[in-house]
DRENKE-253137 format. One record per atom (N, C-alpha, C): z, y, x negated; residue in one letter. Coordinates in steps of 0.02 Angstrom, whole numbers, padded with zeros to 5 digits, always signed. Each point is the difference from the previous one (the first is absolute). Layout:
# DRENKE-253137
ZYXA
...
END
This chain:
# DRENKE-253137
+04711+04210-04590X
+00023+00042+00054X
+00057+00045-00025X
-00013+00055+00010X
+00066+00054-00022X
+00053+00016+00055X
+00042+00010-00010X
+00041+00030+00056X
+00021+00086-00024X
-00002+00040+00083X
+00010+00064-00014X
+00029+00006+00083X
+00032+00082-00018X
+00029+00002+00036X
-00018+00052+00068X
-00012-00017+00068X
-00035+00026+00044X
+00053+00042+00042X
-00032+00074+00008X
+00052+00042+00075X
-00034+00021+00050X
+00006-00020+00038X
-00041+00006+00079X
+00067+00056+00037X
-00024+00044+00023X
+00031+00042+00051X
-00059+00022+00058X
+00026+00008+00052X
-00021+00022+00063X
-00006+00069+00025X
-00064+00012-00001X
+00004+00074+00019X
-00050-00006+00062X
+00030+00023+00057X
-00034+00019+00066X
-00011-00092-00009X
-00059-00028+00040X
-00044-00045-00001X
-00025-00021-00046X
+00011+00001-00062X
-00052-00031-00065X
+00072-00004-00036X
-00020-00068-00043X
+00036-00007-00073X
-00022+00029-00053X
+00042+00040-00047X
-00030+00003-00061X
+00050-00022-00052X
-00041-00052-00062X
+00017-00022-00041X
-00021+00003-00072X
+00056-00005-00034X
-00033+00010-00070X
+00049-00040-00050X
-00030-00012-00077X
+00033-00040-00032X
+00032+00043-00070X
+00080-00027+00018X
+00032+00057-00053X
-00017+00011-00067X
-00017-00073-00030X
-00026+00010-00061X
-00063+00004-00030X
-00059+00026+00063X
-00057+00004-00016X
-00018+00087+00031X
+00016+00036-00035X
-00043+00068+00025X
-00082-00001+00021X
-00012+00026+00046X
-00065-00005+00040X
+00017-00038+00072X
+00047-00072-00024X
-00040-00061+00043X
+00041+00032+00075X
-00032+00016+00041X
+00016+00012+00058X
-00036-00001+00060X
+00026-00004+00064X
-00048-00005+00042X
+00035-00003+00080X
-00046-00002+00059X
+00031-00003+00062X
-00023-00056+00026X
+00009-00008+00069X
-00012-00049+00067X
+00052+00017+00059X
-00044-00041+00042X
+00000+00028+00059X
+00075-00073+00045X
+00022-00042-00044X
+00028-00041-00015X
+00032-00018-00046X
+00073-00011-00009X
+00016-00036-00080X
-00040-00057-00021X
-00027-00043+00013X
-00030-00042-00022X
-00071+00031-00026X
-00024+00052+00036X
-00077+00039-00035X
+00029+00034-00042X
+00045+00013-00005X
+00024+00062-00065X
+00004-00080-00059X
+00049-00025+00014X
-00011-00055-00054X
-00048-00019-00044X
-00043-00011+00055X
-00070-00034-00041X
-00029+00059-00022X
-00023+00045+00037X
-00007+00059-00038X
+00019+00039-00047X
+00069-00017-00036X
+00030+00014-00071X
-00014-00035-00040X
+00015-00077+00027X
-00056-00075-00038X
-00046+00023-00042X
-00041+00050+00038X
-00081-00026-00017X
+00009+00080-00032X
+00054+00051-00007X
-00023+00062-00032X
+00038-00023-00052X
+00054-00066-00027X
+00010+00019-00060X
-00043-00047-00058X
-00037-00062+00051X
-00050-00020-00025X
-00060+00058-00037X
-00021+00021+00049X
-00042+00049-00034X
+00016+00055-00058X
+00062+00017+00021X
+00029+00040-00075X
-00005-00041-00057X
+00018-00049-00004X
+00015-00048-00048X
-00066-00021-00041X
-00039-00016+00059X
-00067-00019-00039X
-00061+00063-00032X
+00018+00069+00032X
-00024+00044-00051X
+00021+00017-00041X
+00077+00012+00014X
+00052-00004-00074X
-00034-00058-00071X
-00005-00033+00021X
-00016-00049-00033X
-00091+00006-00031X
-00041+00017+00046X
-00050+00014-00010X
-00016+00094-00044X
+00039+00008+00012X
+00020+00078-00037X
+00007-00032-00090X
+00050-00009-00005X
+00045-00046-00051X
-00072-00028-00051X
-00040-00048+00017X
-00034-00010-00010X
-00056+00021-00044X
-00043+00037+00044X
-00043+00056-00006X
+00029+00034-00068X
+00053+00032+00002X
+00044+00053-00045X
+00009-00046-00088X
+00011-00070+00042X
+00021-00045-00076X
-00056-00037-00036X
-00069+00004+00045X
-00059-00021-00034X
-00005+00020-00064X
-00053-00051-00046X
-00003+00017-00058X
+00076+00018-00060X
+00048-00004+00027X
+00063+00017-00037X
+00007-00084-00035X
+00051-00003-00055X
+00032-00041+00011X
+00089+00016+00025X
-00005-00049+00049X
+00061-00022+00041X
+00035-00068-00002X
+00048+00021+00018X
+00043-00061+00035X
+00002-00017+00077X
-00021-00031+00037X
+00043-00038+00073X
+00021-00021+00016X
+00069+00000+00026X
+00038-00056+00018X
+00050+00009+00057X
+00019-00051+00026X
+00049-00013+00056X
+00045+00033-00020X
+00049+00030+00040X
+00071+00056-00040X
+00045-00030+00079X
+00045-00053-00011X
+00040-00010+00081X
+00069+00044-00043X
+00023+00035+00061X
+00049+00044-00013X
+00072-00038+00058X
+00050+00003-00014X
+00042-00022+00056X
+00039+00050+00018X
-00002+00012+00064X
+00046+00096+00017X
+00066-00029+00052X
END
């Protein structure tokens, strides 16, 4: 599980949120709690094409993979 960092502001009736250290991952609801899960599941999806990108690109290479924990 990673931790990142989430900003929800209120505009009119809808939340919109996004995550500071992920460009793209953003999103609304009609609720803070739907904006939540709905950033949930957009930085999931970034992550796993990121990753599926990554991939694709490093086939056939030789590489390295590995865990990189950073402490900020």
């Amino acid at each position: 599980m990673e931790k990142f960092t989430a900003v929800f502001e209120q505009e009119g009736e809808w939340w919109l949120g996004y995550i500071e250290e992920l460009p793209g991952a953003n999103t609304q609801g009609r609720t803070l709690e739907e904006a939540r899960e709905n950033l949930k599941e957009a930085v999931k999806l970034i992550i796993d094409a990121n990753r599926e990108l990554a991939r694709r690109e490093t086939q056939g290479k030789t590489i390295i993979r590995e865990e990189l924990l950073v402490a900020v």
